[in-house]
TORPA-4810 file (N, C-alpha, C, O; in nm, 3 decimals):
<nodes>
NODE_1_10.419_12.000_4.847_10.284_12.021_4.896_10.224_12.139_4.822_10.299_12.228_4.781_X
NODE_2_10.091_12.145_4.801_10.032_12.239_4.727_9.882_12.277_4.793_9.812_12.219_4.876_X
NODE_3_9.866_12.392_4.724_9.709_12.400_4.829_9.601_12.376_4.779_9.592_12.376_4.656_X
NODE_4_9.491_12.348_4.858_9.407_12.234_4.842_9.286_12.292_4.743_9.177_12.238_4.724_X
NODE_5_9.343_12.440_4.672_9.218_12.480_4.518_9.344_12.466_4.454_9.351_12.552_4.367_X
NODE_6_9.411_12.421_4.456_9.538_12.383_4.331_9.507_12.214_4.307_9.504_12.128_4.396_X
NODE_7_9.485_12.194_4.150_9.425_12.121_4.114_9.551_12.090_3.973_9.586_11.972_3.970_X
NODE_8_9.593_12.148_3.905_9.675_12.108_3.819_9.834_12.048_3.836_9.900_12.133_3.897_X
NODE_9_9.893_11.962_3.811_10.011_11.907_3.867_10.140_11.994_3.796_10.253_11.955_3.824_X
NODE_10_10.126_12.111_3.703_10.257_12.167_3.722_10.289_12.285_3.827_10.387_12.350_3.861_X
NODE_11_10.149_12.276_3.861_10.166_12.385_4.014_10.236_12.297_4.118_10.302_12.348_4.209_X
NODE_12_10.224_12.183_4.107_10.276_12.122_4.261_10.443_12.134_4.244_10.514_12.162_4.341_X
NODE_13_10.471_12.122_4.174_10.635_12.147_4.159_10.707_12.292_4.190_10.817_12.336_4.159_X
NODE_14_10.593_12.350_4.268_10.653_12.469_4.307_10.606_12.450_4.454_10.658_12.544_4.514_X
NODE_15_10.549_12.392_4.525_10.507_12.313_4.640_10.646_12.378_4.721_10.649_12.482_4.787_X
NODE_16_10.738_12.300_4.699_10.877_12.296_4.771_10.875_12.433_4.794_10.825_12.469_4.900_X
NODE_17_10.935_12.549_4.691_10.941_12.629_4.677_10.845_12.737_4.817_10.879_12.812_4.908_X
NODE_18_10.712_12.684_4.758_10.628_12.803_4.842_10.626_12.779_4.974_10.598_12.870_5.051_X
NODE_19_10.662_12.630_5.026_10.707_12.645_5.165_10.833_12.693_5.199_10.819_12.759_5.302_X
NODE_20_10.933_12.692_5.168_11.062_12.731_5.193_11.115_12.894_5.201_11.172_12.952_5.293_X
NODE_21_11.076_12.938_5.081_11.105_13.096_5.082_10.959_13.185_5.012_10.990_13.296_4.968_X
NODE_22_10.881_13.167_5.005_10.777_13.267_4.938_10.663_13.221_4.972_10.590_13.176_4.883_X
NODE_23_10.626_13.221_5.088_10.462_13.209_5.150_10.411_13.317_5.180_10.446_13.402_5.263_X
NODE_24_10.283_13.312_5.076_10.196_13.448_5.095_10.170_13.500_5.249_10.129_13.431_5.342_X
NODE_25_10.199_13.623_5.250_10.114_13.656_5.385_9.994_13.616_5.406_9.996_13.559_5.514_X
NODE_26_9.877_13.615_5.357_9.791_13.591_5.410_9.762_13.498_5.527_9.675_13.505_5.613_X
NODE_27_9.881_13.389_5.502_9.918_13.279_5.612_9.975_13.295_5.689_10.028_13.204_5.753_X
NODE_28_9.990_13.437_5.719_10.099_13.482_5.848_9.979_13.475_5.981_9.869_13.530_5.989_X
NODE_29_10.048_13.390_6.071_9.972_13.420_6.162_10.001_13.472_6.305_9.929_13.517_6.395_X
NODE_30_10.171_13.443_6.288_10.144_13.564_6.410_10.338_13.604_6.388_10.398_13.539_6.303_X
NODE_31_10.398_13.687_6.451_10.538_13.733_6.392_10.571_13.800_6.489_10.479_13.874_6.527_X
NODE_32_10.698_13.810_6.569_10.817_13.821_6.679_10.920_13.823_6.648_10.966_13.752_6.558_X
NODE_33_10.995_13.922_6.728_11.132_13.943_6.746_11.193_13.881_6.900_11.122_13.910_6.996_X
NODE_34_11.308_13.807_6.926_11.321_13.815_7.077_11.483_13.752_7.005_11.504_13.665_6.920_X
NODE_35_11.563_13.830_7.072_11.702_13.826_7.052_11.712_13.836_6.938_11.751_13.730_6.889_X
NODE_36_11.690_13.941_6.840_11.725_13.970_6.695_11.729_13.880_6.630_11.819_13.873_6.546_X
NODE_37_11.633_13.772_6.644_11.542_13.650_6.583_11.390_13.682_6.549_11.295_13.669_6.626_X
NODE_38_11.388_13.722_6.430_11.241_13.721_6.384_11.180_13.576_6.382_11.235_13.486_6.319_X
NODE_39_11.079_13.559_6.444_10.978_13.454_6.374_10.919_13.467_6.346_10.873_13.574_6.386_X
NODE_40_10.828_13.389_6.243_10.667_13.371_6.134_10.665_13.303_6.189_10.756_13.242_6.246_X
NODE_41_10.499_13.285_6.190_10.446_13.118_6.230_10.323_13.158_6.089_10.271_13.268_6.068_X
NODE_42_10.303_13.030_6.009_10.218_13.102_5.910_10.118_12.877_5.916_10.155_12.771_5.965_X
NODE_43_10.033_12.907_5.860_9.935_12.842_5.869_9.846_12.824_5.755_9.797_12.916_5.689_X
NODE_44_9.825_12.676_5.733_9.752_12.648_5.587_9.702_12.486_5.605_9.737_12.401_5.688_X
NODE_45_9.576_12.477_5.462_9.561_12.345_5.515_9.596_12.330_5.295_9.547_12.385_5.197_X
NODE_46_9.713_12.216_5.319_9.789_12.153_5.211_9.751_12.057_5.131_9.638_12.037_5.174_X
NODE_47_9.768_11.975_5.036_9.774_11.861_4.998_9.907_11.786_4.980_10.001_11.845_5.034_X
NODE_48_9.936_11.677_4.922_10.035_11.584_4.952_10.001_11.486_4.870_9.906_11.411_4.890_X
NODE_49_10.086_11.482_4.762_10.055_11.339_4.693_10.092_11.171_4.751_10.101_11.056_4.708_X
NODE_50_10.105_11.242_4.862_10.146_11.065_4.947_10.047_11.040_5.081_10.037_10.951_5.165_X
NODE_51_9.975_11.180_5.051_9.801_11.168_5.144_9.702_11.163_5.068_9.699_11.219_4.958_X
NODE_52_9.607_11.094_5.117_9.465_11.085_5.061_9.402_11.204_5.096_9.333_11.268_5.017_X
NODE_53_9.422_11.235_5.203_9.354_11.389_5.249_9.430_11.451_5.281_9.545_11.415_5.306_X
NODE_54_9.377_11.587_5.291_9.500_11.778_5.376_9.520_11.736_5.487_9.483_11.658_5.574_X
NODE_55_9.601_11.820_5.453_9.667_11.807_5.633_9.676_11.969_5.639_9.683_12.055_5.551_X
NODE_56_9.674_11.974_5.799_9.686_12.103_5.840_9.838_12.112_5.872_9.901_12.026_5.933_X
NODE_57_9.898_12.250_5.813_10.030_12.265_5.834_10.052_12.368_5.875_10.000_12.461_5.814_X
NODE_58_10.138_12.401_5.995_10.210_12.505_6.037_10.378_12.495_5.990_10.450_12.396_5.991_X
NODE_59_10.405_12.617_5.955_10.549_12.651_5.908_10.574_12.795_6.016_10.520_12.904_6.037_X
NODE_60_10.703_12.709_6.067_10.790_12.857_6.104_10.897_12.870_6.109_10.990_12.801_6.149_X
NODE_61_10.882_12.991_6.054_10.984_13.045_5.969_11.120_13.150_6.088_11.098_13.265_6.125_X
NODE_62_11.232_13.080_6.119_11.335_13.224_6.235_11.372_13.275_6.112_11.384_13.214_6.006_X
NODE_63_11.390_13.392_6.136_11.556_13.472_6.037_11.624_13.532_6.131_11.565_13.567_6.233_X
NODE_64_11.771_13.558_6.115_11.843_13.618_6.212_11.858_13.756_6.165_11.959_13.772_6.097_X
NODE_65_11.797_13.843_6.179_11.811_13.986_6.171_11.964_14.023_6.174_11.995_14.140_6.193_X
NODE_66_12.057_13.930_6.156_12.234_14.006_6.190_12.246_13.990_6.083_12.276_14.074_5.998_X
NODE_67_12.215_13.836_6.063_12.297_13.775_5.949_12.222_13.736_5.831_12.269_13.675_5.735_X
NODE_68_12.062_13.788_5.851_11.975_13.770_5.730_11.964_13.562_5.696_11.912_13.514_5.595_X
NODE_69_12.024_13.482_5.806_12.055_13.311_5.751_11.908_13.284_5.837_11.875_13.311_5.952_X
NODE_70_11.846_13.225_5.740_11.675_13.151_5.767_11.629_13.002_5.791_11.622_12.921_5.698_X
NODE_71_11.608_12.981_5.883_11.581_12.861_5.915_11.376_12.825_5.886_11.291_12.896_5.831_X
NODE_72_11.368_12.736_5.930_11.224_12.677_5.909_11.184_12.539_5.980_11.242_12.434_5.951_X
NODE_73_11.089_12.544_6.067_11.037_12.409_6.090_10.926_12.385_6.044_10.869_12.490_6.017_X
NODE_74_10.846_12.266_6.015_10.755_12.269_5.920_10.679_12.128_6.009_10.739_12.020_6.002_X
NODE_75_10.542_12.136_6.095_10.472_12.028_6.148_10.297_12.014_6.086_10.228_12.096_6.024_X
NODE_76_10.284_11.953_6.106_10.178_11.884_5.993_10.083_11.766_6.169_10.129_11.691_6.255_X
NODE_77_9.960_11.812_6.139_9.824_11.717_6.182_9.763_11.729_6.070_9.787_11.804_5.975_X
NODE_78_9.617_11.586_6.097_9.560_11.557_6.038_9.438_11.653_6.063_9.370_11.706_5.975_X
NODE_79_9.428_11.662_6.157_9.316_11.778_6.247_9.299_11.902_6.206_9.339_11.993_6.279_X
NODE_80_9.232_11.935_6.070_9.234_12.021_6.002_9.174_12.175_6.097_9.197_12.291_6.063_X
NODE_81_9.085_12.126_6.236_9.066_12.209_6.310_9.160_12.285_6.398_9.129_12.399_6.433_X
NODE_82_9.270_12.232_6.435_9.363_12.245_6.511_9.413_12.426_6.467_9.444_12.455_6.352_X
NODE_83_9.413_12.540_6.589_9.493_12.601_6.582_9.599_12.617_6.573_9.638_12.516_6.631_X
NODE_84_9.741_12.700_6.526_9.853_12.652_6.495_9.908_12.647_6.643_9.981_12.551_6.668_X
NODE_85_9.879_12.756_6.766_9.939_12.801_6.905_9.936_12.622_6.950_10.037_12.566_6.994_X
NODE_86_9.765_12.531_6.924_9.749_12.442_6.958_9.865_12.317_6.913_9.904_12.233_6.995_X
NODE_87_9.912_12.320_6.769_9.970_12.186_6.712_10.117_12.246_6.791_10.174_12.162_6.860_X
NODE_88_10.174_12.367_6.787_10.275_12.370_6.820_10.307_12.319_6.998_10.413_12.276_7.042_X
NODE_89_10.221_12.334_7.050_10.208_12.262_7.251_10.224_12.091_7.178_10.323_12.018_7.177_X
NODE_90_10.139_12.076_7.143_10.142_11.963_7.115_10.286_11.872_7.030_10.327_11.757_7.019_X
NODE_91_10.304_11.941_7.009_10.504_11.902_6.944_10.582_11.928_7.030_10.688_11.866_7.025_X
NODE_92_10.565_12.017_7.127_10.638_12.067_7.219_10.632_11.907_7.348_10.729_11.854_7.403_X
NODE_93_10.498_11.872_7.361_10.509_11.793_7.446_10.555_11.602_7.405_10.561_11.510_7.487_X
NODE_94_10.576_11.594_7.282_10.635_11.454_7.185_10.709_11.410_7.267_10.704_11.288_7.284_X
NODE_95_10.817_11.499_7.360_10.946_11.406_7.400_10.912_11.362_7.524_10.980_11.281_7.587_X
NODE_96_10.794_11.422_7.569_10.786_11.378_7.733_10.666_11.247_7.721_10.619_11.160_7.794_X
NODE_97_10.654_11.291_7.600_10.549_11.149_7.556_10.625_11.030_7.547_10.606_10.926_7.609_X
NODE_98_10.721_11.055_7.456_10.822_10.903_7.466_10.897_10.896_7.597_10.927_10.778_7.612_X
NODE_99_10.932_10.954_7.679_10.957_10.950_7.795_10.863_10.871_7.902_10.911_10.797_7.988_X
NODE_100_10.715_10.896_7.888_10.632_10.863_7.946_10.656_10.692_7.925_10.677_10.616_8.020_X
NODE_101_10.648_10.651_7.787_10.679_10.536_7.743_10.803_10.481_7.783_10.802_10.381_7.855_X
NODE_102_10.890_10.521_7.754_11.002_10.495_7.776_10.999_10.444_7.975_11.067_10.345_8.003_X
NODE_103_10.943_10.496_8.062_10.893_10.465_8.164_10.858_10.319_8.190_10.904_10.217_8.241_X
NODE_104_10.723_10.378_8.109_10.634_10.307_8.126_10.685_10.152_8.100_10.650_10.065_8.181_X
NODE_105_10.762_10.120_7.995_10.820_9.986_7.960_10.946_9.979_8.012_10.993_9.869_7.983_X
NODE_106_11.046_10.063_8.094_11.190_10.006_8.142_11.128_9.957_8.271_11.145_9.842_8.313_X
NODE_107_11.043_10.067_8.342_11.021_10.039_8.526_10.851_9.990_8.548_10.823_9.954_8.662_X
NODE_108_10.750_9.988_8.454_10.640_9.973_8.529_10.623_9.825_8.439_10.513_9.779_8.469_X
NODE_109_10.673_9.761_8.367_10.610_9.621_8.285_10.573_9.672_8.172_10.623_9.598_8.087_X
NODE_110_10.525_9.741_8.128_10.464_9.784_7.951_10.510_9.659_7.900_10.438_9.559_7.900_X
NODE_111_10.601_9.659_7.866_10.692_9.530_7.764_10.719_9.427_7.833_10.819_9.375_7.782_X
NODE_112_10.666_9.339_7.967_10.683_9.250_7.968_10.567_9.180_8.012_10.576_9.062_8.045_X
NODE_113_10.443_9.253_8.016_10.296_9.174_8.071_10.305_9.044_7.934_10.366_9.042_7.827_X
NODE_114_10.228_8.963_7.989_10.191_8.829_7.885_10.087_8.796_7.834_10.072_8.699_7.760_X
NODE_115_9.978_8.897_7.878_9.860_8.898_7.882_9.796_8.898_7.730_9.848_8.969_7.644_X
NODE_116_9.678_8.812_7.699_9.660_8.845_7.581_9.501_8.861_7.507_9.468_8.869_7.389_X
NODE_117_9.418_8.861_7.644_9.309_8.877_7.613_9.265_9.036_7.598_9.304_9.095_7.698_X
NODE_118_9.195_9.126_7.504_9.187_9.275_7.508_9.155_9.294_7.652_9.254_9.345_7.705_X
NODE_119_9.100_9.283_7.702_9.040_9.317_7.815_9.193_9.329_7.912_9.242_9.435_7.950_X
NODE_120_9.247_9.193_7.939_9.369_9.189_8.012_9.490_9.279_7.948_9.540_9.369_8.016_X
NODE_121_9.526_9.257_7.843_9.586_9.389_7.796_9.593_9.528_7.832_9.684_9.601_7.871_X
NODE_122_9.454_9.549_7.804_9.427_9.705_7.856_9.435_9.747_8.005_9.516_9.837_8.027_X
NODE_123_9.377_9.708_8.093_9.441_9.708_8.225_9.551_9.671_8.283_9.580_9.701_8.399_X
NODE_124_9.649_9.578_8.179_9.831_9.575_8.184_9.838_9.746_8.186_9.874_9.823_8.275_X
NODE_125_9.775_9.778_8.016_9.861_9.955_7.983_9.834_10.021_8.080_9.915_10.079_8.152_X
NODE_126_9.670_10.016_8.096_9.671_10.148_8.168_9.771_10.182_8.336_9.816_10.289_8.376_X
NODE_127_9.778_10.024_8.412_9.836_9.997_8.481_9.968_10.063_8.482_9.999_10.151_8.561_X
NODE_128_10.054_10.008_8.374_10.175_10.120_8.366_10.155_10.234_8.349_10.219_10.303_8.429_X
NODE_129_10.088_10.296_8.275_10.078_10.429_8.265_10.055_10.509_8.394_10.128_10.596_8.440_X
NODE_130_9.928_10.458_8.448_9.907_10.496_8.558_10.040_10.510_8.666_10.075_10.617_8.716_X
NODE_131_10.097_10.393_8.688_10.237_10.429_8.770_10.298_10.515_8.745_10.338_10.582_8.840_X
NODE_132_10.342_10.563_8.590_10.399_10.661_8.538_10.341_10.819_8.624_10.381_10.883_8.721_X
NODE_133_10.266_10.828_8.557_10.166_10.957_8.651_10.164_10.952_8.793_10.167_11.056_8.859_X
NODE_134_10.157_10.802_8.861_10.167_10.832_9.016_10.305_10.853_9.072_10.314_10.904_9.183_X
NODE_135_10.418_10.817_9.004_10.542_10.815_9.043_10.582_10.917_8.999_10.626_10.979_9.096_X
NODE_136_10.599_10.994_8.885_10.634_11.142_8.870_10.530_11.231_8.981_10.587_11.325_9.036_X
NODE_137_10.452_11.220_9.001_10.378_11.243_9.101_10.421_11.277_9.252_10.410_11.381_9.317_X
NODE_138_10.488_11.122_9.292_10.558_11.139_9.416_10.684_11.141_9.414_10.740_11.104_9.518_X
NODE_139_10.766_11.182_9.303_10.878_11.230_9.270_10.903_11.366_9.321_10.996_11.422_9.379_X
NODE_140_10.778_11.401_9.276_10.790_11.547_9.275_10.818_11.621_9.465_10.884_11.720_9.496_X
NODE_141_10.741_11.528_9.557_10.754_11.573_9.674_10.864_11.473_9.739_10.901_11.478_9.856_X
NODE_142_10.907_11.384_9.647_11.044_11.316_9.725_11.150_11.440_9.665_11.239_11.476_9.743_X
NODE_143_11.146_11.482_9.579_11.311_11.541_9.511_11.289_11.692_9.666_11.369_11.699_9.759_X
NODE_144_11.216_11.750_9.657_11.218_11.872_9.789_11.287_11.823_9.910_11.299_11.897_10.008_X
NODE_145_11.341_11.685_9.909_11.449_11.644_10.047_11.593_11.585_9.977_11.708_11.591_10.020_X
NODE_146_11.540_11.528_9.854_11.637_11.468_9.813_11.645_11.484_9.652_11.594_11.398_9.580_X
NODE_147_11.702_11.585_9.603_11.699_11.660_9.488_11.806_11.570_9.396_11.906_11.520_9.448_X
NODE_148_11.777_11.555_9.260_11.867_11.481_9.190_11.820_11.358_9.147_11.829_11.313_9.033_X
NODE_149_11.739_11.275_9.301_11.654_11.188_9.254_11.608_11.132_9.140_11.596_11.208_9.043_X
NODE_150_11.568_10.975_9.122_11.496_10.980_8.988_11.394_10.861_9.071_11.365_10.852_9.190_X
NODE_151_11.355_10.780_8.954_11.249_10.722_8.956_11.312_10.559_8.999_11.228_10.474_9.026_X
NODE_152_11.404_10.535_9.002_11.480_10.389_9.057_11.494_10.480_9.209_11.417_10.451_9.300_X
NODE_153_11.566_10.557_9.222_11.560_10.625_9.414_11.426_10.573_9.440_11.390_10.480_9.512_X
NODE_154_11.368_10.646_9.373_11.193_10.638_9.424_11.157_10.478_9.465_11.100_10.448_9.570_X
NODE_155_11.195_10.395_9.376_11.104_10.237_9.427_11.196_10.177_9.475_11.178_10.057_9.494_X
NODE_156_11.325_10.236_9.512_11.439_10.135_9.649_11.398_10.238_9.816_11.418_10.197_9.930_X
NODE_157_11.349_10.353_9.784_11.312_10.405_9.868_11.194_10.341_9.945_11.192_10.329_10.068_X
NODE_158_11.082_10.296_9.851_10.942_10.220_9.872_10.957_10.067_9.923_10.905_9.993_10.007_X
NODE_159_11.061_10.063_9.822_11.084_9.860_9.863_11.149_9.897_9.984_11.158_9.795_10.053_X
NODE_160_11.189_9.974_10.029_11.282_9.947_10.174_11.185_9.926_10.283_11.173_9.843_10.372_X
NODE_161_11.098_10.060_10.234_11.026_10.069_10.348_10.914_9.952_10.381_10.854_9.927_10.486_X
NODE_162_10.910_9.902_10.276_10.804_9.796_10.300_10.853_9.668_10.308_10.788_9.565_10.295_X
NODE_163_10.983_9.680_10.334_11.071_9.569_10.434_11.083_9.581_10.534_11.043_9.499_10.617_X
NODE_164_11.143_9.689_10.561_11.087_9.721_10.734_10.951_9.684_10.759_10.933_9.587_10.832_X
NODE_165_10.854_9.744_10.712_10.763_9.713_10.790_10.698_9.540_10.780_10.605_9.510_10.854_X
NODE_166_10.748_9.452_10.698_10.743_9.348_10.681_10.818_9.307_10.792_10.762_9.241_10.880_X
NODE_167_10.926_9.334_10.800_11.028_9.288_10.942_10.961_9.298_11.035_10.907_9.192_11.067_X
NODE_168_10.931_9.419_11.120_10.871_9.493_11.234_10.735_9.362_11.271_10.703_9.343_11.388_X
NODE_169_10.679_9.295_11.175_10.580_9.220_11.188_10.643_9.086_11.239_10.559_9.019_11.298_X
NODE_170_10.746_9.037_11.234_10.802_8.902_11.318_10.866_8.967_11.422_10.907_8.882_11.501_X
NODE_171_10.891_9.074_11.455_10.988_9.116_11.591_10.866_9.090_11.691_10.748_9.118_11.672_X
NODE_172_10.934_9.022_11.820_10.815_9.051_11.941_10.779_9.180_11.986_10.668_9.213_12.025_X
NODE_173_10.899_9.263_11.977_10.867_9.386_11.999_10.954_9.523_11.920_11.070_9.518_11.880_X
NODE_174_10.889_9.606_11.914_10.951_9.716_11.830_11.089_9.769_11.868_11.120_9.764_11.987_X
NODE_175_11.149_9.803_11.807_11.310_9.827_11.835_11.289_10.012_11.904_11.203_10.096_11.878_X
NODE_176_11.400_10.018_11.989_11.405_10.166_12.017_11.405_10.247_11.881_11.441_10.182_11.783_X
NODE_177_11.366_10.395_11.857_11.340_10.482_11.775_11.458_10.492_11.674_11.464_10.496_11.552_X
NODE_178_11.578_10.496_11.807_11.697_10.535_11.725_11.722_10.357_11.636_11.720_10.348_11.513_X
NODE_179_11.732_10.300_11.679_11.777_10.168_11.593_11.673_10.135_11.484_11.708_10.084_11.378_X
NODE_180_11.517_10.172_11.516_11.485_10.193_11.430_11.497_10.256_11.272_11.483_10.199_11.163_X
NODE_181_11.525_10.387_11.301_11.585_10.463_11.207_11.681_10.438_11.134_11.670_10.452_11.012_X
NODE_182_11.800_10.394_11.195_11.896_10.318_11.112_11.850_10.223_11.062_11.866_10.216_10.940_X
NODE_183_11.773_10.107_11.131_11.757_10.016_10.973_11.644_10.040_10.928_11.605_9.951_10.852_X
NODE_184_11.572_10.124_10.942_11.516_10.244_10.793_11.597_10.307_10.674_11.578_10.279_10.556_X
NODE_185_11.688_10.396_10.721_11.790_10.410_10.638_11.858_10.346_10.571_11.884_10.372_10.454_X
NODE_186_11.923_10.192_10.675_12.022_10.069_10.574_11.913_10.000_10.417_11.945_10.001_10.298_X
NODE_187_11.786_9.948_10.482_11.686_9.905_10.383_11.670_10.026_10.297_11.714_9.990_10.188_X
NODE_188_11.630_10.152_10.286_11.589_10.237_10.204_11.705_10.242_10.106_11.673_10.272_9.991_X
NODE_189_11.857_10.216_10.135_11.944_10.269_10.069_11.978_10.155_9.972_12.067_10.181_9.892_X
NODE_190_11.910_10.007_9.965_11.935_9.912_9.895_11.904_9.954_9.753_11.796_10.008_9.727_X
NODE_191_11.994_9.930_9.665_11.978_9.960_9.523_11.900_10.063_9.490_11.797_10.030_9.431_X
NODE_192_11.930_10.259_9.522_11.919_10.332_9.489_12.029_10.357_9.417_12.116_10.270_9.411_X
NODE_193_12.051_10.509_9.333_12.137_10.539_9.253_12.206_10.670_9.330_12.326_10.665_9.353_X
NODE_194_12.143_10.768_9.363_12.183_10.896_9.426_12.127_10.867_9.599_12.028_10.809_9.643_X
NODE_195_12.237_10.934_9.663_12.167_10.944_9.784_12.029_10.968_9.841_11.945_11.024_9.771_X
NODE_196_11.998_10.924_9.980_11.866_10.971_9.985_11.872_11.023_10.135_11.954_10.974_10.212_X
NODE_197_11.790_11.117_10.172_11.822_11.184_10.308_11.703_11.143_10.361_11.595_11.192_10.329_X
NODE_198_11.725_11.020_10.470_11.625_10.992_10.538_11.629_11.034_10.692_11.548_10.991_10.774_X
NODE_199_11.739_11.130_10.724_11.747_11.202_10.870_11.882_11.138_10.929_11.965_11.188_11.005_X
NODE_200_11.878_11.006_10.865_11.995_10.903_10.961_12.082_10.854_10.859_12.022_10.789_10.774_X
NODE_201_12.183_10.863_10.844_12.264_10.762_10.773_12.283_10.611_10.763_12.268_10.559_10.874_X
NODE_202_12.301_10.557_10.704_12.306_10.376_10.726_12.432_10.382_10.832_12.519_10.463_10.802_X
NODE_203_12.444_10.335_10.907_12.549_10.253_10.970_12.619_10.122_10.916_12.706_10.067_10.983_X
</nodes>
C-alpha cells in the first residue's frame, strides 16, 4: 500500500515496509502504555493496487516494553470519513455480528424461508433478525433466575408455556395452584439444555 500523492510505482515497493516498521509520525494518532504494552494507533488514507479507490486505514502498532517484540494489526474501510476510535468499535463488534447471523439462521429461519418475491424476502430477514434482538432481549431478564441459560432454554421455556395454556383451554376447570405449577414446570422443561428455575420442580 502506498499513499495516495505517491504516484510512481518504485515507491510502492516500499508500501510493505512503511506499514510494518517506519510510519511517519505524523499518523500517530493516539499512543498508551497499560501493562508495559505500548500502543500506536496511527491513521492514513492508502492506495492498493487491487482497489480502484483509498481506503482508509488504521494500523496498530503493541510493543512490549520488556522485550522490545512488536506486533501490528492493520483494518481498512472504505469510508474515507471514518475516525480511527470509530473503525476500531466497529471491528470490535464483527463477531457479535456473525453471531447475530449465526442466530438468526440456526433458531429464527434465515436459511430456511422459501420465499422469493423481494418484498416476501425482506420481511422473512427482517423477521429473523428481529427475533434475534427480541430474544437476546428476553434473555437478558430470563438469565437473572436462571443464569447459564441460552437461547434454546429460552423457546422450550415459551413453547411450554404456551402448552399449558393451550391445555388449560379443554380442562372444564382449572387445576389447584399447586398441580398447576408442576405441570408448568414438567412442560417448560421439555427440550431445554440447562436447568430452569420455575419455583417447582417437575415431578
Amino acid at each position: 500500500m502506498f499513499l495516495t500523492t505517491t504516484t510512481q510505482n518504485p515507491q510502492t515497493a516500499h508500501a510493505r515496509h512503511f506499514i510494518n516498521r517506519n510510519i511517519p509520525d505524523k499518523y500517530l494518532c493516539q499512543s498508551g502504555i497499560e501493562d508495559e504494552v505500548q500502543t500506536d494507533i496511527y491513521q492514513a488514507t492508502l492506495l492498493h493496487k487491487e482497489f480502484a479507490q483509498a481506503v482508509n486505514v488504521v494500523i496498530l502498532v503493541k510493543t512490549d516494553l520488556k522485550t522490545h517484540a512488536c506486533s501490528h494489526v492493520i483494518l481498512f474501510s472504505s469510508d474515507l470519513e471514518l475516525s480511527f476510535d470509530k473503525i476500531i468499535d466497529y471491528y470490535k463488534l464483527r463477531f457479535q455480528i456473525e453471531f447475530n447471523f449465526r442466530d438468526a439462521k440456526q433458531l429464527w429461519g434465515l436459511e430456511d424461508f422459501m420465499n422469493l418475491s423481494q418484498t416476501a424476502v425482506t420481511n422473512a430477514a427482517n423477521l429473523a433478525f428481529f427475533m434475534v434482538n427480541l430474544s437476546h432481549h428476553l434473555l437478558a431478564d430470563f438469565r437473572q433466575l436462571n443464569p447459564g441459560s441460552g437461547i434454546i432454554d429460552l423457546k422450550a421455556y415459551y413453547r411450554g408455556f404456551r402448552y399449558v395454556h393451550e391445555m388449560l383451554k379443554m380442562l372444564p376447570e382449572i387445576p389447584e395452584p399447586i398441580l398447576l405449577t408442576q405441570i408448568f414446570a414438567k412442560l417448560t422443561a421439555l427440550g431445554r439444555i440447562h436447568n430452569v428455575s420455575t419455583g417447582v420442580e417437575p415431578s
